[in-house]
C-alpha positions in Angstrom: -6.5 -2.7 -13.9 -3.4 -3.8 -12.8 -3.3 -6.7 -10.5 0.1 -7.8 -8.2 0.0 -10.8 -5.8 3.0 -12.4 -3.6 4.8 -13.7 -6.1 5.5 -10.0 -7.5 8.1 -8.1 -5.6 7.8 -4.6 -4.7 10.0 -4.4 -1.9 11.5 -0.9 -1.7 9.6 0.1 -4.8 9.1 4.0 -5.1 5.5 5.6 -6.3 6.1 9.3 -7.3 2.9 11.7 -8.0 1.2 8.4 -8.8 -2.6 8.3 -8.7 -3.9 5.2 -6.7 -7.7 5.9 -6.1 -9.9 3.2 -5.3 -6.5 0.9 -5.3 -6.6 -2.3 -2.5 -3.9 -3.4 -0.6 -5.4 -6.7 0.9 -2.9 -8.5 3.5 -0.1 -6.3 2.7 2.9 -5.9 4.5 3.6 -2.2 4.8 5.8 -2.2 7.7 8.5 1.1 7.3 6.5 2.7 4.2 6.6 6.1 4.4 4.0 8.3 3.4 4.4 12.2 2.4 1.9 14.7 1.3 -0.5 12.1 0.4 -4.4 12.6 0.7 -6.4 9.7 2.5 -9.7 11.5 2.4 -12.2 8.8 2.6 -9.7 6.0 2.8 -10.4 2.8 5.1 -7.8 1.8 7.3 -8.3 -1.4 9.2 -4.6 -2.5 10.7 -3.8 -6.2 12.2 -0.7 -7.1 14.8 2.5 -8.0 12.8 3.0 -11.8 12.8 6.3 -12.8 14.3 
């Protein structure tokens, strides 16, 4: 499995028909992703306040 931690930059990356079951984002910051036609059937969504 393929791990990426702060040091790796994924800024503006792009996922296309990518399959990312049972995948983690821990302390990520998704602020602007868009998401389109994705399935989040069972997924676990626990947001926190943007630190300014």
């Amino acid at each position: 499995m393929a791990s990426f931690t702060r040091s790796d930059d994924l800024r503006g990356a792009v996922f296309t028909e990518v399959d990312l079951t049972g995948a983690r984002f821990d302390g990520a910051d998704l602020r602007g992703a868009v998401l389109r036609g994705v399935d989040l059937a069972g997924a676990e969504i626990d947001a926190r306040s943007a630190q300014t």
